[in-house]
ROFIVEX-314792 format. One line per field, with one value per atom (N, C-alpha, C): x, y negated, z; residue number from 1; atom name. Coordinates in nm, 3 decimals. Each point is the difference from the previous one (the first is absolute). Layout:
<rs>
x	[X ...]
y	[Y ...]
z	[Z ...]
k	[NUM ...]
a	[CA ...]
</rs>
This chain:
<rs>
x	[-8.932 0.140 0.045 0.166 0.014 0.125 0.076 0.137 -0.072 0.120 -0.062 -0.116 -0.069 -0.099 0.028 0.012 0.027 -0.125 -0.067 -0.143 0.044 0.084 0.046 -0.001 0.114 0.076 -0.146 -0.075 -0.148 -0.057 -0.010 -0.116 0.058 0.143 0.079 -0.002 -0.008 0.011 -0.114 -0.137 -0.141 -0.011 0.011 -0.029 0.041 0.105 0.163 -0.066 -0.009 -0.046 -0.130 -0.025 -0.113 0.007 -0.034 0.058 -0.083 0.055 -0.087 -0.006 0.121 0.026 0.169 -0.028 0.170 0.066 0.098 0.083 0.151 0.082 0.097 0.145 0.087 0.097 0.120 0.122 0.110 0.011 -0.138 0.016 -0.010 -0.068 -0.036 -0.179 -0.068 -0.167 -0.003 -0.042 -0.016 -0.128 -0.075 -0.116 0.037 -0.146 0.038 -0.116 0.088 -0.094 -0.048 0.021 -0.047 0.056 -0.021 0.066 0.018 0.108 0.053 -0.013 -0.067 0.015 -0.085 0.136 -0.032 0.066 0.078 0.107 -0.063 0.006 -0.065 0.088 -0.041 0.072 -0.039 0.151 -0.010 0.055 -0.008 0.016 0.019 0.109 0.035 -0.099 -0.045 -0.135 0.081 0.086 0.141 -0.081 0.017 -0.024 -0.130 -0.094 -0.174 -0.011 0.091 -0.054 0.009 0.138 0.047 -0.137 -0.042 -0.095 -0.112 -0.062 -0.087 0.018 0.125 0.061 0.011 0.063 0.104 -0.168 -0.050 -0.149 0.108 0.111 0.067 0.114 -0.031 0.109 0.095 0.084 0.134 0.057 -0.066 0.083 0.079 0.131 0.094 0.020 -0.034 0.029 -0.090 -0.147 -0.092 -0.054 -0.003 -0.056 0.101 0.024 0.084 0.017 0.061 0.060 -0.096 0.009 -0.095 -0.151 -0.087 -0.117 -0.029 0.116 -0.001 0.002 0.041 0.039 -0.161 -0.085 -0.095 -0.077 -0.044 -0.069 0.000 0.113 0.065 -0.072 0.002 -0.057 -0.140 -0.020 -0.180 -0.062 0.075 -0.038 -0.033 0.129 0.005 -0.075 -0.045 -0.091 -0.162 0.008 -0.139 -0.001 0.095 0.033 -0.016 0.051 -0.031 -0.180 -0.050 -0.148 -0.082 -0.027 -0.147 -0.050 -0.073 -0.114 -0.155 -0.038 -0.126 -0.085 -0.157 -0.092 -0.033 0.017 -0.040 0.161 0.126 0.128 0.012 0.133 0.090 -0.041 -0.010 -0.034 0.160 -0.029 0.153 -0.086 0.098 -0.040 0.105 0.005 0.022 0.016 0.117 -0.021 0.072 0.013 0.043 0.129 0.127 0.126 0.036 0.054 -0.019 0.098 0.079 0.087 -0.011 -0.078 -0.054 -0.178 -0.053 -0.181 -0.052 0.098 -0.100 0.037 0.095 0.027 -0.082 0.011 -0.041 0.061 -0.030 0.100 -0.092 0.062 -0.093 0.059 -0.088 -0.011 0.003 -0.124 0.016 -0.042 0.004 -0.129 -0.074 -0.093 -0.092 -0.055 -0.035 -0.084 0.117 0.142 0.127 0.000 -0.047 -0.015 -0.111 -0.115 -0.116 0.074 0.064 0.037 0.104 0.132 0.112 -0.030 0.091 0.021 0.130 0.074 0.113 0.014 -0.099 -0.021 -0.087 -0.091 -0.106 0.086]
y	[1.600 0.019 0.138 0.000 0.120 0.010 0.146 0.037 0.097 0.036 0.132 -0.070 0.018 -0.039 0.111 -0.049 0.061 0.074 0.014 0.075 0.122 0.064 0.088 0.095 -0.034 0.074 0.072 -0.127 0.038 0.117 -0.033 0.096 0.105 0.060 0.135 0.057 -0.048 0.052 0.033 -0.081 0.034 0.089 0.035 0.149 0.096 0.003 0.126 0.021 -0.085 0.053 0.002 0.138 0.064 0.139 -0.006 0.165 0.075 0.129 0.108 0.123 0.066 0.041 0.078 0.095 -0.020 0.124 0.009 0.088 0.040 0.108 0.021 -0.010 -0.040 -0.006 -0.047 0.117 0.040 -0.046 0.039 -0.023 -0.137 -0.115 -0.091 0.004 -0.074 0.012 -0.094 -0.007 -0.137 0.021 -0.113 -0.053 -0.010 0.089 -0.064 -0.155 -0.099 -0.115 -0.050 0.126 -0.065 0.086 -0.059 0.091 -0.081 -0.006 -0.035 0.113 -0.051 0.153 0.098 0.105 0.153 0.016 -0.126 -0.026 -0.010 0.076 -0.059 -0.091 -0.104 -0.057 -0.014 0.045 0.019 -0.067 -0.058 -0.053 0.032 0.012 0.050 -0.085 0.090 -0.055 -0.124 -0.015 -0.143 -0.107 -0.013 -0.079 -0.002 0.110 -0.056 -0.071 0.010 -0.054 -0.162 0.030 -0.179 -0.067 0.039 0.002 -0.062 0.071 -0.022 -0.112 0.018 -0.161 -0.115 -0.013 -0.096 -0.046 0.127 -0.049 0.055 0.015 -0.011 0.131 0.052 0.132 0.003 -0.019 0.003 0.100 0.010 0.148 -0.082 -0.017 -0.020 0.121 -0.067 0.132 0.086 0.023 0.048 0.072 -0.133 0.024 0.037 0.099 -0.035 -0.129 -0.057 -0.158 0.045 0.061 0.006 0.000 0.038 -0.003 -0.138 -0.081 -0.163 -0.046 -0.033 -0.072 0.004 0.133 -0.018 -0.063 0.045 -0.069 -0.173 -0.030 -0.115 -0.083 0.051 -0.024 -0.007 0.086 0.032 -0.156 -0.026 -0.024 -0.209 0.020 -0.154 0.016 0.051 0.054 -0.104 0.095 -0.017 -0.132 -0.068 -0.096 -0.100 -0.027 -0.073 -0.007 0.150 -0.051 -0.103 -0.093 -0.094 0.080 -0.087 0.095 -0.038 0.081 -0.008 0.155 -0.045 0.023 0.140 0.116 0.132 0.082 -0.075 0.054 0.024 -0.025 0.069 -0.111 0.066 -0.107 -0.069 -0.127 -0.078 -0.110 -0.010 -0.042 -0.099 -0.146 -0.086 -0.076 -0.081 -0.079 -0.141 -0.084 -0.136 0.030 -0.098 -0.046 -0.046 -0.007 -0.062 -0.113 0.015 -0.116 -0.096 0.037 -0.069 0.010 -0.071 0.051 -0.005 -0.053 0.022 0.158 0.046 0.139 0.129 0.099 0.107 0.105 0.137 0.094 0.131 0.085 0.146 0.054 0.045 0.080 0.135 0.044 0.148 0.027 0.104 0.087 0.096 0.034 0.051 0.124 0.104 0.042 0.016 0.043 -0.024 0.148 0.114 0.094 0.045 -0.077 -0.018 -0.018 -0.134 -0.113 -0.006 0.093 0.053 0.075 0.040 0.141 0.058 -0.074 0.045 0.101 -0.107 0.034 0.070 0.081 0.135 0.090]
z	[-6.867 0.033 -0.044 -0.039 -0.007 0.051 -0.039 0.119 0.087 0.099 0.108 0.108 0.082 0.104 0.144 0.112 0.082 0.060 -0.040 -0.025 -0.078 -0.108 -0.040 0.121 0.074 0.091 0.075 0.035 0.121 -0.067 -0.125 -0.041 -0.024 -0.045 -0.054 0.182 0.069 0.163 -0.009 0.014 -0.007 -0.077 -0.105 -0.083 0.068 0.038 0.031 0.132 0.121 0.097 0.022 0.087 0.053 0.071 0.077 0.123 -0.063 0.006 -0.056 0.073 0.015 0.098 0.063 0.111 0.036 -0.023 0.024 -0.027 0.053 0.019 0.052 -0.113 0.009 -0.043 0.038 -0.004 0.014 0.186 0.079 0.132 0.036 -0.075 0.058 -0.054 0.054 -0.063 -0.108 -0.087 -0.120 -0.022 -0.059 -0.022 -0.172 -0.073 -0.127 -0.023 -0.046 0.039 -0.181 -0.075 -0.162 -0.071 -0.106 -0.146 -0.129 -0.060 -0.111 -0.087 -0.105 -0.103 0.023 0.056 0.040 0.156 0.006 0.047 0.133 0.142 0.088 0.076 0.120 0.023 0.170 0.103 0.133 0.028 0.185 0.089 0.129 0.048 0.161 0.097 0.088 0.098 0.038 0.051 0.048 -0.118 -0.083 -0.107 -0.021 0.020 0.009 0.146 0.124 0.083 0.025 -0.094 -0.061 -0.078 -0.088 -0.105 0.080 0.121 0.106 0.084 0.030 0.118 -0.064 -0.150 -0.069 -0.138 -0.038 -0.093 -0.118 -0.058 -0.079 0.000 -0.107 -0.049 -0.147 0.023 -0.124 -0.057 -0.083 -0.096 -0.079 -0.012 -0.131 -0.110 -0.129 -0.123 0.051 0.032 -0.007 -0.127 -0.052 -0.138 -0.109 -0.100 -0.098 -0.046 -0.015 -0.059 -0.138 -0.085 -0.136 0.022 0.112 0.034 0.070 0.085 0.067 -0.132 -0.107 -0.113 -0.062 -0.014 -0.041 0.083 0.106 0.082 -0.009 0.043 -0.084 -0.044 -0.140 -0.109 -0.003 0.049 -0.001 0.051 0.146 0.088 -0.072 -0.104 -0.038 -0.071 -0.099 -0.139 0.069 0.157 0.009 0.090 0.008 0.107 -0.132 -0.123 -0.113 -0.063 0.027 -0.032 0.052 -0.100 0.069 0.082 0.129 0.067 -0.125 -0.009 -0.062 0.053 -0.020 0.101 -0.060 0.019 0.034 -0.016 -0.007 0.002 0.071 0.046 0.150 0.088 0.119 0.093 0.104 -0.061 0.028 0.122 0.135 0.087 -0.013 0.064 0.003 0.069 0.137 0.089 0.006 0.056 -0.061 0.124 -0.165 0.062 0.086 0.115 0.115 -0.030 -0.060 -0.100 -0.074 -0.049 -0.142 -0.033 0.076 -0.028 -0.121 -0.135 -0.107 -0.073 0.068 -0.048 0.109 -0.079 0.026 0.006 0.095 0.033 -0.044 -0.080 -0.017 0.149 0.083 0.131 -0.058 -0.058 -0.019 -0.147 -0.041 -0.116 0.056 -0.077 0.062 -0.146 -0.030 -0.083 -0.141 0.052 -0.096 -0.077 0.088 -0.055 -0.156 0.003 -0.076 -0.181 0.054 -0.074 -0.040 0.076 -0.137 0.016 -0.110 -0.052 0.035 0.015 0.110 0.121 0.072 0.091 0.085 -0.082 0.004 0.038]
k	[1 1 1 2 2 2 3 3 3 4 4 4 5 5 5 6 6 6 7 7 7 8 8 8 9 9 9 10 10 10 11 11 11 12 12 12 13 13 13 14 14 14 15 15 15 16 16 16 17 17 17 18 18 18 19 19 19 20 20 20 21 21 21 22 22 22 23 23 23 24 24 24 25 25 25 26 26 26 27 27 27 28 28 28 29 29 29 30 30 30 31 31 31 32 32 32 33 33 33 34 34 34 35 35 35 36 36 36 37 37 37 38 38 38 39 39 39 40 40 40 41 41 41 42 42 42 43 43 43 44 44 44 45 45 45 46 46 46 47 47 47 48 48 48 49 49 49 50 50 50 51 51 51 52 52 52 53 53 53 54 54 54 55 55 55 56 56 56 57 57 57 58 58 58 59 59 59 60 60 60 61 61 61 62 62 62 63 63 63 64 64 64 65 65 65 66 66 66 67 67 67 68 68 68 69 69 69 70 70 70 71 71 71 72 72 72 73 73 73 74 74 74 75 75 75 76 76 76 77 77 77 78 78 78 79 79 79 80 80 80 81 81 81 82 82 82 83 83 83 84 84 84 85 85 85 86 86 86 87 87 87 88 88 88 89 89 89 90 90 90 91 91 91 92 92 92 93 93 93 94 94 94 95 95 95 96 96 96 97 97 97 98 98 98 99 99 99 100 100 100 101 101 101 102 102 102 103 103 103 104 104 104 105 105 105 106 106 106 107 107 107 108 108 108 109 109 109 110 110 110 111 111 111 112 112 112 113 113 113 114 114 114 115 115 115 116 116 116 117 117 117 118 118 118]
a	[N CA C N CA C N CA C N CA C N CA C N CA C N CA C N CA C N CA C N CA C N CA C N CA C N CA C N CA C N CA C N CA C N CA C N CA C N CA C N CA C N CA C N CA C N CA C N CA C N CA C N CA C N CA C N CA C N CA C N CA C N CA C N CA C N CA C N CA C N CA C N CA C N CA C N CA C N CA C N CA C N CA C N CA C N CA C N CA C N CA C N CA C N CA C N CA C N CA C N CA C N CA C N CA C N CA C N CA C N CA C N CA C N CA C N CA C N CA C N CA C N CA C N CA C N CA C N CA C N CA C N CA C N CA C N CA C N CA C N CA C N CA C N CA C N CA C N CA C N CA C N CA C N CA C N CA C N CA C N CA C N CA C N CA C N CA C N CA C N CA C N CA C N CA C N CA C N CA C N CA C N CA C N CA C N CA C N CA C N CA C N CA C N CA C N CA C N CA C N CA C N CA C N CA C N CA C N CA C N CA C N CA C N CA C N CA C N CA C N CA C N CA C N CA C N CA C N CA C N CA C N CA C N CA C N CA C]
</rs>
């Protein structure tokens, strides 16, 4: 299959977030929870505690729109490779719709295996 996969979205969150550590600004505390670039990227404790309660944190326009577009891209590039045996590791779980189809769950080992994405 091809087109966008809502697995995009999972995995550009999965990169971007990760606590590192905290910090003061303009009198409220923020958490920097990642980094784009050079670009670091914060979070008002309010919104990590959401993150904690809810499992789920929303940055809109996080990313430059020109760095989402690659990613993007990357992401279908490697979403089009056959799985074959010492590549990227592509995980796999059945349609709950349709049982003779198949769903890519995750990648695994994406860094190795583009070059993009090193």
């Amino acid at each position: 299959q091809s087109g966008n996969h809502p697995y995009v979205m999972g995995f550009v969150i999965g990169v971007v977030v990760m606590l590192m550590f905290s910090k003061r600004s303009g009198g409220q505390e923020e958490v920097q929870v990642g980094q784009v670039g050079e670009k670091p990227l914060h979070t008002k404790l309010s919104e990590l505690r959401d993150w904690n309660r809810e499992g789920i944190l929303v940055r809109r326009n996080a990313i430059p729109p020109e760095k989402l577009t690659l990613l993007k891209r990357y992401l279908q590039e490697m979403h089009e490779v056959p799985p074959t045996k010492g590549g990227l590791w592509k995980y796999f779980e059945a349609d709950a719709t349709n049982s003779s189809n198949r769903i890519l769950n995750r990648i695994e080992k994406f860094t190795t295996y583009h070059k993009g994405m090193k």
